[in-house]
mmCIF file as Biopython writes it, N, C-alpha, C and O atoms, coordinates in Angstrom:
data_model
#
loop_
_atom_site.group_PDB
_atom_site.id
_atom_site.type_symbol
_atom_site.label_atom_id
_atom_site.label_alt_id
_atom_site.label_comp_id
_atom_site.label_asym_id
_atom_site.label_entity_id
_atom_site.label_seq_id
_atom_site.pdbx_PDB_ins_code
_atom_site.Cartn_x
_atom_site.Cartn_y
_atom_site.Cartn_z
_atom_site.occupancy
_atom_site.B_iso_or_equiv
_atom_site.auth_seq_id
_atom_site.auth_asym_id
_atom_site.pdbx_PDB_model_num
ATOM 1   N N  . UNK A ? 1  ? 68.797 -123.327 -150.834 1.0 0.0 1  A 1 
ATOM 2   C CA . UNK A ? 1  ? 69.774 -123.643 -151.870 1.0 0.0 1  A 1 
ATOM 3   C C  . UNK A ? 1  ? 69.141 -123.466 -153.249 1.0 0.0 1  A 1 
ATOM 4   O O  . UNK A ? 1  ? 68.048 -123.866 -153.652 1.0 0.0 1  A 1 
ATOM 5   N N  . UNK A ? 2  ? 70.130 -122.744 -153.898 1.0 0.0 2  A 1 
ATOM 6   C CA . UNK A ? 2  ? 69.679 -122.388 -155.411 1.0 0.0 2  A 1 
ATOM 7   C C  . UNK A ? 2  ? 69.925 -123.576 -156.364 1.0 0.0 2  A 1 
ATOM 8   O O  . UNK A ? 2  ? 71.086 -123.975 -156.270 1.0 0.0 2  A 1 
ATOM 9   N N  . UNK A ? 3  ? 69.229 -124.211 -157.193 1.0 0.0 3  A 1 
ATOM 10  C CA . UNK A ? 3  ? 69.127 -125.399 -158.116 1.0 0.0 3  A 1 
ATOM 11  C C  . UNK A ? 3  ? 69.106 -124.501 -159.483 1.0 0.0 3  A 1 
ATOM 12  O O  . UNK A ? 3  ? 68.214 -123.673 -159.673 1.0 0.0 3  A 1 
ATOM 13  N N  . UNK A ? 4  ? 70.236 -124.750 -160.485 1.0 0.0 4  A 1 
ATOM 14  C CA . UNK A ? 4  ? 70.214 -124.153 -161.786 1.0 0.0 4  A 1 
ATOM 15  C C  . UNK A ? 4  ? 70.907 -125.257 -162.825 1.0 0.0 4  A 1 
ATOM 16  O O  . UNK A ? 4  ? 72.063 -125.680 -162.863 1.0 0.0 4  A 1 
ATOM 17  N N  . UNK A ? 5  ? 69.619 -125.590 -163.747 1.0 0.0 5  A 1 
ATOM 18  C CA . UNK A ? 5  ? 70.077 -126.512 -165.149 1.0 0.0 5  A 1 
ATOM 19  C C  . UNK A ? 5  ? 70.690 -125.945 -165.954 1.0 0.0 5  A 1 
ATOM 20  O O  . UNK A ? 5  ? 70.316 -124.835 -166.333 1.0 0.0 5  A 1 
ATOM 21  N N  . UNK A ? 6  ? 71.764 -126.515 -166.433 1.0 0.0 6  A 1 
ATOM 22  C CA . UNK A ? 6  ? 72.487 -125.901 -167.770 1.0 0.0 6  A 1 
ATOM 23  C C  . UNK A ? 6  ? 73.179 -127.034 -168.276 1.0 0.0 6  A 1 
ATOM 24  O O  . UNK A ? 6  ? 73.247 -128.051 -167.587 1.0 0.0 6  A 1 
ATOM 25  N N  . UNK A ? 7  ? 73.706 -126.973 -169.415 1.0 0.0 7  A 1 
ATOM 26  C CA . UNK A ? 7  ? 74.423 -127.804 -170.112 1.0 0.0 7  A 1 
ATOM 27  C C  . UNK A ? 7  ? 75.093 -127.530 -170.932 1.0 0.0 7  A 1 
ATOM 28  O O  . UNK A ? 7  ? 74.766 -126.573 -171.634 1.0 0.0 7  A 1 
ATOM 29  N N  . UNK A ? 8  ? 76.369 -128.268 -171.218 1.0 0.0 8  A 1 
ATOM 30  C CA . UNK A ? 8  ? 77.523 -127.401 -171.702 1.0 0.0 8  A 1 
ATOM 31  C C  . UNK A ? 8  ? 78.646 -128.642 -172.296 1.0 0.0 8  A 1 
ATOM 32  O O  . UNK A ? 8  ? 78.919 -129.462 -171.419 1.0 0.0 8  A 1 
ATOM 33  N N  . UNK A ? 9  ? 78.978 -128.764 -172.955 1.0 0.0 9  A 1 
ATOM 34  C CA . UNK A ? 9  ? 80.262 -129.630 -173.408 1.0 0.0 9  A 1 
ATOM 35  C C  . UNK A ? 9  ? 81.146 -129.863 -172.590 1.0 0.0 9  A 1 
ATOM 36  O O  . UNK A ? 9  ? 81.536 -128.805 -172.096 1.0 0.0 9  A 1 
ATOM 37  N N  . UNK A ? 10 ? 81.824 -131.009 -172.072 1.0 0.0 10 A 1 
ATOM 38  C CA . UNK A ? 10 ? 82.919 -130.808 -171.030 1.0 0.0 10 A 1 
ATOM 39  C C  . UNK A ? 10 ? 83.755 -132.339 -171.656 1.0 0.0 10 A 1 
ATOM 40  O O  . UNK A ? 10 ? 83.520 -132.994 -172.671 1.0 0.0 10 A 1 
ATOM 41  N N  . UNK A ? 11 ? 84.605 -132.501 -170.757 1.0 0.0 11 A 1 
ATOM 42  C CA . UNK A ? 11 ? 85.646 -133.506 -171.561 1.0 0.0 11 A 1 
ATOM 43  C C  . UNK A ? 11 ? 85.662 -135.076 -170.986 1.0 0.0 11 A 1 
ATOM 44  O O  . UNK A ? 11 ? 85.947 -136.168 -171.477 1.0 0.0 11 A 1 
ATOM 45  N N  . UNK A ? 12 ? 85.081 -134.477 -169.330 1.0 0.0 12 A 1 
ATOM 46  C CA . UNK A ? 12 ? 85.225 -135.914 -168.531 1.0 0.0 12 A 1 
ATOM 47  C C  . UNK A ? 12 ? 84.021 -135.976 -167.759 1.0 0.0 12 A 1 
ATOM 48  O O  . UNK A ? 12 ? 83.164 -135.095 -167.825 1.0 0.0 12 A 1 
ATOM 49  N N  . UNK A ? 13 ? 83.910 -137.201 -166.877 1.0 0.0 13 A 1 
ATOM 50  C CA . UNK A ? 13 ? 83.176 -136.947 -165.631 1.0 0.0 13 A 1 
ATOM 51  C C  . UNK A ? 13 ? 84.006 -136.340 -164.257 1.0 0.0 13 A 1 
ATOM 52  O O  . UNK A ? 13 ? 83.675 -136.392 -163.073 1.0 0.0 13 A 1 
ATOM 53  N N  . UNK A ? 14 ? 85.085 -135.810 -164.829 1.0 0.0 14 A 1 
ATOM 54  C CA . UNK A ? 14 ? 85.800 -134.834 -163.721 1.0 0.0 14 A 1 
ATOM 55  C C  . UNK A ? 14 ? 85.588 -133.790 -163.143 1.0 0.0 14 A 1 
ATOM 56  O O  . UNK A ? 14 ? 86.408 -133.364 -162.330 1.0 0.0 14 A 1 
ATOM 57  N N  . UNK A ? 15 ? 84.673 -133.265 -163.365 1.0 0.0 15 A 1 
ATOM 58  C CA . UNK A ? 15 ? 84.027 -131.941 -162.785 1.0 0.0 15 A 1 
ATOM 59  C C  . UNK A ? 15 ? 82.709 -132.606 -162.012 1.0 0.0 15 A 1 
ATOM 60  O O  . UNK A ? 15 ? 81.644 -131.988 -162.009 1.0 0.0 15 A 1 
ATOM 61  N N  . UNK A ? 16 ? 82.823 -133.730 -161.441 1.0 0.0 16 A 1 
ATOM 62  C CA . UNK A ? 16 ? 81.584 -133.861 -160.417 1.0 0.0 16 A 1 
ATOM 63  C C  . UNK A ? 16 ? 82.545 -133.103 -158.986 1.0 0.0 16 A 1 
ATOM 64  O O  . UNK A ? 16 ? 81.834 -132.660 -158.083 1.0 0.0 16 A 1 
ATOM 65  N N  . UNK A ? 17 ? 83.623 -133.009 -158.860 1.0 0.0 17 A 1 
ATOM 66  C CA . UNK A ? 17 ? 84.064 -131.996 -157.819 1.0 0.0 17 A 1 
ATOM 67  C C  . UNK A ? 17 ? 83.571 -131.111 -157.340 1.0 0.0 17 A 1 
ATOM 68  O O  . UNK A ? 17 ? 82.350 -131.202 -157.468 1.0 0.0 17 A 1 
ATOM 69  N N  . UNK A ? 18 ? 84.016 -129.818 -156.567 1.0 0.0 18 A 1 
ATOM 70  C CA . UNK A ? 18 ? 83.146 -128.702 -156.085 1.0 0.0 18 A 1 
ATOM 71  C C  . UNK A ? 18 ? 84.095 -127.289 -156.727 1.0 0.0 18 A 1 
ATOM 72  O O  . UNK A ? 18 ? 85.164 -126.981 -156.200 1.0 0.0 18 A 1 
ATOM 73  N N  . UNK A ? 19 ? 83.694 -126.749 -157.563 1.0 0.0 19 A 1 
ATOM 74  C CA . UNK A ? 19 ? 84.584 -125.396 -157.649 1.0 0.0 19 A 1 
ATOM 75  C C  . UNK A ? 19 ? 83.786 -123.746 -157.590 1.0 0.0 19 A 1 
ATOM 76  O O  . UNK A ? 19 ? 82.634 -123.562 -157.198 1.0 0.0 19 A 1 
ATOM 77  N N  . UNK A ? 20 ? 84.676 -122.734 -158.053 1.0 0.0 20 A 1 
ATOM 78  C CA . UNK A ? 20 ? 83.713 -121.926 -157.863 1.0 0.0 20 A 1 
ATOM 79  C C  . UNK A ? 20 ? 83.195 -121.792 -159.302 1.0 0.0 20 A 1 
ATOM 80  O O  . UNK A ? 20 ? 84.106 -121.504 -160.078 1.0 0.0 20 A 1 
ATOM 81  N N  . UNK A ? 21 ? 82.161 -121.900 -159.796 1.0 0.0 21 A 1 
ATOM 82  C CA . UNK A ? 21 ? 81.027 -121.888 -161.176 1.0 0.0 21 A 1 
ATOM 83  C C  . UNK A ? 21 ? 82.264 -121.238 -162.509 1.0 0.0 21 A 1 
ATOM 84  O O  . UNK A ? 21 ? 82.589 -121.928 -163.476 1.0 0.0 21 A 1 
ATOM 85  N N  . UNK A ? 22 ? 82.569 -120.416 -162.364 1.0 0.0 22 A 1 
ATOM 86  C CA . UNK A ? 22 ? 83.235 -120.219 -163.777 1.0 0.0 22 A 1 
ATOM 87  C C  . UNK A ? 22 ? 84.838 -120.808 -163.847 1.0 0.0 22 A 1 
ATOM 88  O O  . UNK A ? 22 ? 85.518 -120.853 -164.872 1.0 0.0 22 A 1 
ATOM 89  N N  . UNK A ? 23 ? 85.321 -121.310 -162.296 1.0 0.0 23 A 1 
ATOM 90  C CA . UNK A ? 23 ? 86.349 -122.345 -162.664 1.0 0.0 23 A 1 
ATOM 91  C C  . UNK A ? 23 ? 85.559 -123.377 -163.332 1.0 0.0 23 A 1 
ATOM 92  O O  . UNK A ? 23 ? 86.099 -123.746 -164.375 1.0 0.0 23 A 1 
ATOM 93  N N  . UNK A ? 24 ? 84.474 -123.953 -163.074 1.0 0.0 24 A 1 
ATOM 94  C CA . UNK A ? 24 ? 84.194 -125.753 -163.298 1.0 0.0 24 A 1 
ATOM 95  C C  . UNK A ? 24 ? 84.197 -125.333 -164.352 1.0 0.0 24 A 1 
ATOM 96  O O  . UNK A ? 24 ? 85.324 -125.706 -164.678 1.0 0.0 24 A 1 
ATOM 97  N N  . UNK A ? 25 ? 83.721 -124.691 -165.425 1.0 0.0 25 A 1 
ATOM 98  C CA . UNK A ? 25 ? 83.780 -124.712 -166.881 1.0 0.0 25 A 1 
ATOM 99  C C  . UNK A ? 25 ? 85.270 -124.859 -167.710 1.0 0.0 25 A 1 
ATOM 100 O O  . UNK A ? 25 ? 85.630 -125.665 -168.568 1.0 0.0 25 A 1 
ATOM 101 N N  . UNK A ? 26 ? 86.013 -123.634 -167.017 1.0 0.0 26 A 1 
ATOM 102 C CA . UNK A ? 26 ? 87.371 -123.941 -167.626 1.0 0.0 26 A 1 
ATOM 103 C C  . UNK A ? 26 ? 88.643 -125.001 -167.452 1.0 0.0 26 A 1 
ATOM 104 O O  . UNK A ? 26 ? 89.654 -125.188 -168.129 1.0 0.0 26 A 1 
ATOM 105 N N  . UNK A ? 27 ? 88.040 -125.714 -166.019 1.0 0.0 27 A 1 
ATOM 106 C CA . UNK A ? 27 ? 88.837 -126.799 -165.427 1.0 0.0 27 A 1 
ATOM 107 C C  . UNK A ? 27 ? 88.609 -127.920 -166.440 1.0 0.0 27 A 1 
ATOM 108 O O  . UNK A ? 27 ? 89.480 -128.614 -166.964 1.0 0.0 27 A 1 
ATOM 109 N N  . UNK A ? 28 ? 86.960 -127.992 -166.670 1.0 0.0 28 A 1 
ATOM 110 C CA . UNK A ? 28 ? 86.695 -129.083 -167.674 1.0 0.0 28 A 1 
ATOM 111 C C  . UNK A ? 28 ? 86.921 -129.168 -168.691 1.0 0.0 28 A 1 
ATOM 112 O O  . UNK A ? 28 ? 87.093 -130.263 -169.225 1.0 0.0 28 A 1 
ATOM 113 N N  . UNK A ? 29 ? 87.013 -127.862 -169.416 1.0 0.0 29 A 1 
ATOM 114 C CA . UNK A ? 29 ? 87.264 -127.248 -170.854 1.0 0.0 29 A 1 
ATOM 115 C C  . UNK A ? 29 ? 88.470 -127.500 -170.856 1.0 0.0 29 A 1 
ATOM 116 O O  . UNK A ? 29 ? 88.721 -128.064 -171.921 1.0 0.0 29 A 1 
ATOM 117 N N  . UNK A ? 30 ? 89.114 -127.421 -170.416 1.0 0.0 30 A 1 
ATOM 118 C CA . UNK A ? 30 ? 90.399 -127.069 -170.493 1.0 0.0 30 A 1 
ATOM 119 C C  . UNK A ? 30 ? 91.830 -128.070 -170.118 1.0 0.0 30 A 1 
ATOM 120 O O  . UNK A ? 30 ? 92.808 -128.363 -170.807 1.0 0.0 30 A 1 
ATOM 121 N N  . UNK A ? 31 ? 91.489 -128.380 -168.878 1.0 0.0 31 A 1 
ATOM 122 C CA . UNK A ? 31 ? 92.658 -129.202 -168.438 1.0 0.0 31 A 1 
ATOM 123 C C  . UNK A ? 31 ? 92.464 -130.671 -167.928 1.0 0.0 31 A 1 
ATOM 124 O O  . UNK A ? 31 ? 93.294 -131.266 -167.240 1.0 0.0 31 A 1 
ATOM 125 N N  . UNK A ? 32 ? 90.778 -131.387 -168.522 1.0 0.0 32 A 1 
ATOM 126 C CA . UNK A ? 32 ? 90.692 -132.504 -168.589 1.0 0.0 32 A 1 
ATOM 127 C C  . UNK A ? 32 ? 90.884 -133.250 -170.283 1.0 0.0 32 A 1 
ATOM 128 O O  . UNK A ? 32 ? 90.550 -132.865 -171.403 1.0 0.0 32 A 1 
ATOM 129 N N  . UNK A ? 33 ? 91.707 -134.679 -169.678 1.0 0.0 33 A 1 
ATOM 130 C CA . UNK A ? 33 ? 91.838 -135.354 -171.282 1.0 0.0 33 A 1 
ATOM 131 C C  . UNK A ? 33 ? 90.430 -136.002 -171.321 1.0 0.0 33 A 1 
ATOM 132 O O  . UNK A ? 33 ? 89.501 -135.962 -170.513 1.0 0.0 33 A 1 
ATOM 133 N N  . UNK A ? 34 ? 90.591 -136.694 -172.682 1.0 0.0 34 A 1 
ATOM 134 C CA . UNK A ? 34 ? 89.171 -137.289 -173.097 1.0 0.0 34 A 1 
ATOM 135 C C  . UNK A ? 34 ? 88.593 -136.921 -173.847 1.0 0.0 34 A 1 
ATOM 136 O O  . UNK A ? 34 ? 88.756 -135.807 -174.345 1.0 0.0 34 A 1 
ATOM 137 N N  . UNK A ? 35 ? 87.546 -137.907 -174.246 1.0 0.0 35 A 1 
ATOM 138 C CA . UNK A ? 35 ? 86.584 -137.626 -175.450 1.0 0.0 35 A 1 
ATOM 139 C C  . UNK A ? 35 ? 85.581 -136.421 -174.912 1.0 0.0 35 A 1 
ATOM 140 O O  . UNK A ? 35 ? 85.290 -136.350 -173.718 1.0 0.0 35 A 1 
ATOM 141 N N  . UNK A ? 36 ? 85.193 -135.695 -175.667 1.0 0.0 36 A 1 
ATOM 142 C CA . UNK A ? 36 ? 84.198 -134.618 -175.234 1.0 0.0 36 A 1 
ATOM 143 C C  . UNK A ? 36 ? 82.948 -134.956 -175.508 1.0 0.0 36 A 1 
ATOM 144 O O  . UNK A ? 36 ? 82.441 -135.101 -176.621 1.0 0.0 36 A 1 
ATOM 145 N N  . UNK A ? 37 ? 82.406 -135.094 -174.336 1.0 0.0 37 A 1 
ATOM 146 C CA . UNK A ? 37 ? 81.177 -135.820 -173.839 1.0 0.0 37 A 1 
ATOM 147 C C  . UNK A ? 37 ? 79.646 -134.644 -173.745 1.0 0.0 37 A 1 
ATOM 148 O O  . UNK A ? 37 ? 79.923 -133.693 -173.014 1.0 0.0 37 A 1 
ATOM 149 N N  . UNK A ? 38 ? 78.745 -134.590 -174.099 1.0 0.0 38 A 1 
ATOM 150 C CA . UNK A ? 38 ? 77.936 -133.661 -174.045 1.0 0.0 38 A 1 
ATOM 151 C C  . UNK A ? 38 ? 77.128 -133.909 -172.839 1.0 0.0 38 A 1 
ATOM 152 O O  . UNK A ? 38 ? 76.453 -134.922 -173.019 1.0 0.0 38 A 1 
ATOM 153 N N  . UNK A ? 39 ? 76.900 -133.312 -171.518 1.0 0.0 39 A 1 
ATOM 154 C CA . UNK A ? 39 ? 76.422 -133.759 -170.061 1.0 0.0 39 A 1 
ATOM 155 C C  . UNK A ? 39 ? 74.829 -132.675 -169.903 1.0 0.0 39 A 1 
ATOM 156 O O  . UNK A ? 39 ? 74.769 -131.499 -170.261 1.0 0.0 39 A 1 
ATOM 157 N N  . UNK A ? 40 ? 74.062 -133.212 -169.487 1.0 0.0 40 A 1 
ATOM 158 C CA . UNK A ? 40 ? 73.479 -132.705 -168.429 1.0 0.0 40 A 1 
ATOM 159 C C  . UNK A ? 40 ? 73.790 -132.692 -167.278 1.0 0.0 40 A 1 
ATOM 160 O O  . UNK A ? 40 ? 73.907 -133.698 -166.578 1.0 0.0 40 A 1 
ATOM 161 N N  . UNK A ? 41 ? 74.019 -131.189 -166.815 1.0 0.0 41 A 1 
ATOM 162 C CA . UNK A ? 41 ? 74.370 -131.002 -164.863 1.0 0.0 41 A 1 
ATOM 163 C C  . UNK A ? 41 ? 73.766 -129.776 -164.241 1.0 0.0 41 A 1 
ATOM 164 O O  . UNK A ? 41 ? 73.618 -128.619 -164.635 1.0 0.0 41 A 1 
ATOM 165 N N  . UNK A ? 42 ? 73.436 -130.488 -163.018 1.0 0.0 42 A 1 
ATOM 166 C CA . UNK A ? 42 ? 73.093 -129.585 -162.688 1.0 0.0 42 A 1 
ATOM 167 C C  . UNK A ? 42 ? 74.178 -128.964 -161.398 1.0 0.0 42 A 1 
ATOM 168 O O  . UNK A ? 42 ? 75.150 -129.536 -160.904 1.0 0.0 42 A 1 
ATOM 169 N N  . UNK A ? 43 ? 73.519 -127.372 -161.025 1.0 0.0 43 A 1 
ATOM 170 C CA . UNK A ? 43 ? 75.294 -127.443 -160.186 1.0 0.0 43 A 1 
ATOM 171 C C  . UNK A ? 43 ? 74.120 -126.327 -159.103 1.0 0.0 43 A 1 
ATOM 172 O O  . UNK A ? 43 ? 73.256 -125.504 -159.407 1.0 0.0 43 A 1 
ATOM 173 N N  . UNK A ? 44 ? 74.645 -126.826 -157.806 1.0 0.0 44 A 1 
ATOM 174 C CA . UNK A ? 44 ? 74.214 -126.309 -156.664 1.0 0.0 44 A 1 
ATOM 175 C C  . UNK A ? 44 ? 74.802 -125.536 -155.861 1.0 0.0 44 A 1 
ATOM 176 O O  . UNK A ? 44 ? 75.847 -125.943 -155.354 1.0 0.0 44 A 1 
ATOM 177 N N  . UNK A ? 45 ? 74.335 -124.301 -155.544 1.0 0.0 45 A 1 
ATOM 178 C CA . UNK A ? 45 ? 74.694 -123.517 -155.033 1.0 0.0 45 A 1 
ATOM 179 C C  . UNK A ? 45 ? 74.970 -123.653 -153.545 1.0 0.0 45 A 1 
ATOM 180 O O  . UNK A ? 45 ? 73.859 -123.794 -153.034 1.0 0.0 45 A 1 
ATOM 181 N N  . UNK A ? 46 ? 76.002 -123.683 -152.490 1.0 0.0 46 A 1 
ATOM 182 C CA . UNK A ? 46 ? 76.163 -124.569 -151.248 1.0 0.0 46 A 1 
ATOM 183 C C  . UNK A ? 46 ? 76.889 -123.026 -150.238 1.0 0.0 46 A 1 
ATOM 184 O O  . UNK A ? 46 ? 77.425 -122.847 -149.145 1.0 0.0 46 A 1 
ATOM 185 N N  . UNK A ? 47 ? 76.568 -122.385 -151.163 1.0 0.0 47 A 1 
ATOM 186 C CA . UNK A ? 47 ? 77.758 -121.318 -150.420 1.0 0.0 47 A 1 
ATOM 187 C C  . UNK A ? 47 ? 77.805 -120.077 -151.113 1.0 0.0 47 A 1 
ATOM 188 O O  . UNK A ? 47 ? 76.962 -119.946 -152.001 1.0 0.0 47 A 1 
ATOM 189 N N  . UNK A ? 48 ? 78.985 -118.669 -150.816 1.0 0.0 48 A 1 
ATOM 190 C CA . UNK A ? 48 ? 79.082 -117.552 -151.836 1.0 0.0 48 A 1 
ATOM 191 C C  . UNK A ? 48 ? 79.611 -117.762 -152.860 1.0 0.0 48 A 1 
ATOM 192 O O  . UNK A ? 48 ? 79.165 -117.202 -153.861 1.0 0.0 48 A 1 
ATOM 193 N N  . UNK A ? 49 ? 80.590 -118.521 -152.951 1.0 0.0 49 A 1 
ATOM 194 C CA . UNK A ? 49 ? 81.613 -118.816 -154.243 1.0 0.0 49 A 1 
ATOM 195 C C  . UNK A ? 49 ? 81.382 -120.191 -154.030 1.0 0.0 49 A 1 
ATOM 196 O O  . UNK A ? 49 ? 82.515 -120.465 -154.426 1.0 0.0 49 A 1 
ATOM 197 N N  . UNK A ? 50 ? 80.812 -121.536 -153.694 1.0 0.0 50 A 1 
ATOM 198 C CA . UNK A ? 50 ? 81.030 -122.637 -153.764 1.0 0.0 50 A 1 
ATOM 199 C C  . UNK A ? 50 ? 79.988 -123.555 -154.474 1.0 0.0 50 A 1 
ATOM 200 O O  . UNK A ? 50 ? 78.976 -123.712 -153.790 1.0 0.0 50 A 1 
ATOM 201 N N  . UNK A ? 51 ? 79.982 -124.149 -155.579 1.0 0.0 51 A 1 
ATOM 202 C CA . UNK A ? 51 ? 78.894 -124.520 -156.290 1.0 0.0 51 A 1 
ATOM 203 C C  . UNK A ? 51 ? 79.859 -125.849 -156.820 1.0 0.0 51 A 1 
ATOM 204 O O  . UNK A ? 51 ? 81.002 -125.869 -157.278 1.0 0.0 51 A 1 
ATOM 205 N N  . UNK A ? 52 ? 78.629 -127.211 -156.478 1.0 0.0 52 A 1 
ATOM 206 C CA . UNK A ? 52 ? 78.665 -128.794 -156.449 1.0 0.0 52 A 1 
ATOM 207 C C  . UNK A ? 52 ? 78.142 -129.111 -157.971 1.0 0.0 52 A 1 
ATOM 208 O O  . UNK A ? 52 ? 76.935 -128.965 -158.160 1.0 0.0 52 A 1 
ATOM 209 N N  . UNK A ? 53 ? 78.942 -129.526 -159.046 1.0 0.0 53 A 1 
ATOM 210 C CA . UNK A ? 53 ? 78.581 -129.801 -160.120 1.0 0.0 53 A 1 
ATOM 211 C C  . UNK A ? 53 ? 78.355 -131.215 -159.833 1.0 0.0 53 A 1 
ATOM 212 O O  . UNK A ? 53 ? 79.260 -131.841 -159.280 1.0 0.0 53 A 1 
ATOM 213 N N  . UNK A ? 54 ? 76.956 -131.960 -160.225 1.0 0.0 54 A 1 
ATOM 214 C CA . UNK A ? 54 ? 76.793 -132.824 -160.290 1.0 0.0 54 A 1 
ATOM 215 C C  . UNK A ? 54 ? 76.027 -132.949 -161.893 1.0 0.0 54 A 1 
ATOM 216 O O  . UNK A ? 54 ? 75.150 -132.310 -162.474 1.0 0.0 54 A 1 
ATOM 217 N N  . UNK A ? 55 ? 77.049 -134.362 -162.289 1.0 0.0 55 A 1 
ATOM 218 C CA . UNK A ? 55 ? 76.661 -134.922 -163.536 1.0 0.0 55 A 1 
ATOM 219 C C  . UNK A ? 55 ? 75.213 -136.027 -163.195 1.0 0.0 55 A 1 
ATOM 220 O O  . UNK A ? 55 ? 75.169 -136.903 -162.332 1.0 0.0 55 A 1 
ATOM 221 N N  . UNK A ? 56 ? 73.974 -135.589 -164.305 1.0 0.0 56 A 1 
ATOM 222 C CA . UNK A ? 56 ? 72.757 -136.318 -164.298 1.0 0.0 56 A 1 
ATOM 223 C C  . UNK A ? 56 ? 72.882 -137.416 -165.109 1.0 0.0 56 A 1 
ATOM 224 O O  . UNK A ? 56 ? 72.713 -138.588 -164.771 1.0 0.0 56 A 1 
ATOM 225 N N  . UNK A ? 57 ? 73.322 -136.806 -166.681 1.0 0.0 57 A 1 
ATOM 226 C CA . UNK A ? 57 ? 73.028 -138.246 -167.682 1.0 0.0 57 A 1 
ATOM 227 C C  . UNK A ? 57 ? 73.960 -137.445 -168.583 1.0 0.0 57 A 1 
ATOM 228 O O  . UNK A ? 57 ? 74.389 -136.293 -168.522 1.0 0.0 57 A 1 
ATOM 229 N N  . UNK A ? 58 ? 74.128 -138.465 -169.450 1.0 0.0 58 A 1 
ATOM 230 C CA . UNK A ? 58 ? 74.525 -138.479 -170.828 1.0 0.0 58 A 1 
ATOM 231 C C  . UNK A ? 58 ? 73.572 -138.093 -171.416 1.0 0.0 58 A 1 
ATOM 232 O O  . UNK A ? 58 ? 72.633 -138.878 -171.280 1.0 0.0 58 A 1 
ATOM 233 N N  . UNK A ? 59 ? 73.176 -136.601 -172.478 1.0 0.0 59 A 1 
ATOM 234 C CA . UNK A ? 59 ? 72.403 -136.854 -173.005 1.0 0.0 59 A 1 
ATOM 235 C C  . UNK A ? 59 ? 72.581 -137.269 -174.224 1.0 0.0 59 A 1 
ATOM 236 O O  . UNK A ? 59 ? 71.614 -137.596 -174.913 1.0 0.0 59 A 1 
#
């Protein structure tokens, strides 16, 4: 399993779900309410298209 850090602006802790990598960005971007929260996550690769965003911290 591939392990890749990135970090990115998102709106909620709603993207700890599973999507495929360039949905989770626009799901979060996009069609969650809320304050926009700045996250460290990391997101795991589990599959061909299936990648586990998990939220670490607030940074």
């Amino acid at each position: 399993m591939r392990r890749e850090r990135l970090s990115f602006t998102i709106l909620s802790m709603w993207c700890e779900s599973t999507y495929p990598l360039p949905m989770s960005r626009k799901v979060c971007e996009e069609n969650v309410l809320g304050e926009f929260r700045e996250l460290e996550i990391w997101i795991e690769r589990d599959g061909l298209l299936s990648w586990t965003v998990k939220i670490q911290r607030v940074i």
